[in-house]
N, C-alpha and C positions, 0 to 999 in steps of 0.2 A: 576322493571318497566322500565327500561334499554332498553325493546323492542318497547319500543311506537314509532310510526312512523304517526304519525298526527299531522298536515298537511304534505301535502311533503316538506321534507325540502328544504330550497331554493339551490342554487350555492353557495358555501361555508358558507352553515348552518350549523349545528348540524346536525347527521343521528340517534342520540337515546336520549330518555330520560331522562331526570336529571343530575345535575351536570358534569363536568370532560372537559374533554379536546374537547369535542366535541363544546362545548360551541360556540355562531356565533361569525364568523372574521370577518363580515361585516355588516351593517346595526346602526343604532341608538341603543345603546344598551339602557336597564333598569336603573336606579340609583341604586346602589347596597343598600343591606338594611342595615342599621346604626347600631348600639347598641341602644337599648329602654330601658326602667324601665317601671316597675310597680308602681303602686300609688296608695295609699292609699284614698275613698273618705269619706265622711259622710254618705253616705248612706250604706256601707260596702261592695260594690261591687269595685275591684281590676281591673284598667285600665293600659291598656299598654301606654305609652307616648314617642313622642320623641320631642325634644327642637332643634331646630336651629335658626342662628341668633342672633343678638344681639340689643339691644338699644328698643326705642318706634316709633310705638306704638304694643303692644303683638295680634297677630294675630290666632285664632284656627279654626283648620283643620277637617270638619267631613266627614267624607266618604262614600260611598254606601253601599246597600245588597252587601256581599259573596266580597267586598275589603278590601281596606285599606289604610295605613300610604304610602305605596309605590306607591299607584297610584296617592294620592291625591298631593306627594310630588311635582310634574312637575308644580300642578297651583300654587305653593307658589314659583317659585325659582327667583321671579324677586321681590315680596314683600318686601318691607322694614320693619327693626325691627326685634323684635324677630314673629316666627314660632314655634307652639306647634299644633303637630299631634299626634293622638290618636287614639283606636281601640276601637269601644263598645263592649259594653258584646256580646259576643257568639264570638269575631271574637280577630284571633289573641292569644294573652297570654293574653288578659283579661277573667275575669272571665265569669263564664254564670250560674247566679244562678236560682233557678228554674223558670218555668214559670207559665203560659203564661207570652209573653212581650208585653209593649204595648209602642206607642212612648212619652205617658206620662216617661215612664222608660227610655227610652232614649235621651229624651228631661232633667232629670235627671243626666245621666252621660255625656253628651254636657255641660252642667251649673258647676258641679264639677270639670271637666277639664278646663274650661274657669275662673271660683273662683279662682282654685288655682294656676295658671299663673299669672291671673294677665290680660288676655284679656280683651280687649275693641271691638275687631272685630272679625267679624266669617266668616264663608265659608264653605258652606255645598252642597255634591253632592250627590244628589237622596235619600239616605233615609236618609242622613247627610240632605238634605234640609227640608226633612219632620220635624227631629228634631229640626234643628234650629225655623222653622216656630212656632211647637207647644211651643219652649222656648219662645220666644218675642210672642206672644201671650200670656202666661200667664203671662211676666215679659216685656214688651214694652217699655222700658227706657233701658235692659242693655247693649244692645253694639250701637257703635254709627257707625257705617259700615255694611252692609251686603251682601255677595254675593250666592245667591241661582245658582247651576248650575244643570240642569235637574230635575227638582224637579218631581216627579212622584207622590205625593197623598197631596190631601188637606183634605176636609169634604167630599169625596165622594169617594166609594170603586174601587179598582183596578174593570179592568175586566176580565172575569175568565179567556183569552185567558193569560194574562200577571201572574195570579197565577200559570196557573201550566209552564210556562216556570220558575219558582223562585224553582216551585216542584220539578221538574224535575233536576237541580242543584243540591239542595239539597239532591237527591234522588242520585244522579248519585257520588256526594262525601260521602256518606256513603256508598255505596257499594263498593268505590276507581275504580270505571270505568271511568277509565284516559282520552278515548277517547270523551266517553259522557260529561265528563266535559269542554273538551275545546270546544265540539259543542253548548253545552251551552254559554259558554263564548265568542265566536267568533260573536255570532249575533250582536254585540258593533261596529265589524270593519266591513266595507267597505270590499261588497266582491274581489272588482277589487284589494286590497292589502292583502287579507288574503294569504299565504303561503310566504311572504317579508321576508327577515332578522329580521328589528325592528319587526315587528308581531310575530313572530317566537320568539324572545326572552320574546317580551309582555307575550306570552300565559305560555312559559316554568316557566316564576315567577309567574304568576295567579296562576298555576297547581302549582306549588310548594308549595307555601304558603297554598291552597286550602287541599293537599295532607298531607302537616305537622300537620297543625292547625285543618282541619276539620270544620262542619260548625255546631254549635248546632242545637238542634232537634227543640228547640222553636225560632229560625228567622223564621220559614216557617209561624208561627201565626201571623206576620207581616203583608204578604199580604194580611191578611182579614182585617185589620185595617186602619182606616184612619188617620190623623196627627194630625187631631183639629175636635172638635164638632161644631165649627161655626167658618168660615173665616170674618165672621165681627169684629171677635175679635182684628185680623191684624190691623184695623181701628186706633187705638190709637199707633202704633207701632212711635218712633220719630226718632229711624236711616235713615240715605240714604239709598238705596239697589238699586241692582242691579242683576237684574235674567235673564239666561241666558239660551236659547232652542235650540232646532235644529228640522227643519221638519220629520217626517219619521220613525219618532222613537215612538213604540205600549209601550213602558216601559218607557217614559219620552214624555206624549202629551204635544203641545206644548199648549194647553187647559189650561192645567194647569200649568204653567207658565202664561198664559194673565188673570186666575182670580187671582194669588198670587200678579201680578202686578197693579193688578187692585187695591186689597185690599191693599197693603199696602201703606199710604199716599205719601212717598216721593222715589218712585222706578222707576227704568228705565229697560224697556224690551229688550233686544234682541234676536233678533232671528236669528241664520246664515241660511246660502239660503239651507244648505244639513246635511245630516246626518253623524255621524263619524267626528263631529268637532274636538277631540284630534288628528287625523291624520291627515286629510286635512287641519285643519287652527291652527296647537298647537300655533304655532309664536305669528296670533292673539289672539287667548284664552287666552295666560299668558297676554300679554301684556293689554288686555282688563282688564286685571284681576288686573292686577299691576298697571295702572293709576288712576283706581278707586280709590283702596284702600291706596297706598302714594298720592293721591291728596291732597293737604293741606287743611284744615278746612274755 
């Protein structure tokens, strides 16, 4: 795969594919990926984990469709305490036992990673936010923090335009058509920076990961499902929270971020004015993120 040549690489990009020396001289690089483990839960599903940080209070990490430990790592790096990121099943070295999955199972392996930490607080983007929602819905006392960032489904189903763009990934990483997957991928960034160094490097760790790991066959059942059978359930939830939108974006309305905000008692909404908030505003995003969450009690 050495020959991929999508996007164009920028002025002292990379000019091929994968690993080596080509790697970008310039731009914002990626966080390189750490060592993880595997863990063992109650329910007998095998999650990948990684731990950074140290002290209280214990903070976990869930992350979107077709990401990860490596994307999500950027909004934890100003967080105080200990940091526990983790892969759900199908993604990553955790397992992916048979399906269908539904985000009850996911909301599942959120809770088991958070149990055996040791968490009090969560963080959850996009279908990490669907998980967390349906977890504190069923259990409304257990963390005493929360931060929703793009949450994409509540009680009410995607729309078909946003399934098959999920299909279409999906589809495009089990045939290993490298090209299709970063087109997939790239509708995230802001076109006025796609083909950038940092972008350039963003996508070459997407694709990689994507390329190694693979995406199981049952996340595509996902996007027929919703995350809770009733948002009035949110109603009883007693953490803070804090959800977090951005206009323009058909895979994160901001719709649904103003009913999660609605429904949950003690939340604060933000919206930023544009789309591509990890680019355009990461500075504010961590630090939005970080005040929150080391604000003292």
């Amino acid at each position: 795969m050495r020959d991929f040549r999508w996007p164009p690489p920028p002025d002292g990009g990379p000019r091929t594919y994968g690993p080596g020396p080509s790697a970008p001289r310039s731009g914002r690089p990626t966080l390189p990926e750490p060592e993880t483990e595997l863990i063992a839960t109650p329910h007998g599903v095998r999650l990948e984990r990684l731990i950074t940080g140290t002290g209280s209070p214990t903070t976990v990490f869930a992350h979107g469709l077709a990401s990860g430990i490596a994307v999500t790592r950027p909004l934890g790096s100003a967080v105080e305490g200990r940091k526990v990121y983790f892969q759900f099943r199908g993604h990553g070295r955790s397992d992916a036992p048979p399906g269908p999955w539904s985000y009850a199972d996911l909301a599942r392996d959120l809770r088991a990673v958070a149990d055996l930490s040791g968490a009090t607080r969560a963080l959850g983007v996009s279908l990490g936010a669907g998980a967390l929602a349906r977890l504190v819905a069923d259990s409304p006392d257990r963390f005493d923090r929360l931060v929703f960032f793009l949450p994409a489904v509540l009680d009410l189903p995607r729309p078909a335009a946003v399934k098959a763009r999920l299909t279409a990934l999906a589809t495009a990483v089990a045939a290993g058509d490298v090209a299709s997957v970063a087109d997939a991928i790239s509708v995230e960034i802001p076109p006025n920076l796609r083909g950038t160094p940092a972008v350039w490097s963003y996508l070459r760790q997407r694709i990689d990961q994507l390329m190694r790991d693979g995406l199981a066959a049952d996340l595509g059942s996902l996007s027929e499902q919703v995350a809770l059978p009733d948002v009035a359930k949110l109603g009883t939830v007693t953490a803070r929270a804090l959800v977090i939108a951005v206009p323009g974006d058909d895979l994160h309305p901001v719709e649904v971020a103003e009913r999660l905000a609605a429904a949950l008692p003690n939340a604060t909404l933000h919206v930023y004015e544009r789309p591509g908030v990890v680019w355009t505003d990461r500075a504010d995003l961590r630090t939005r993120i970080s005040d929150f969450l080391n604000a003292p009690e």
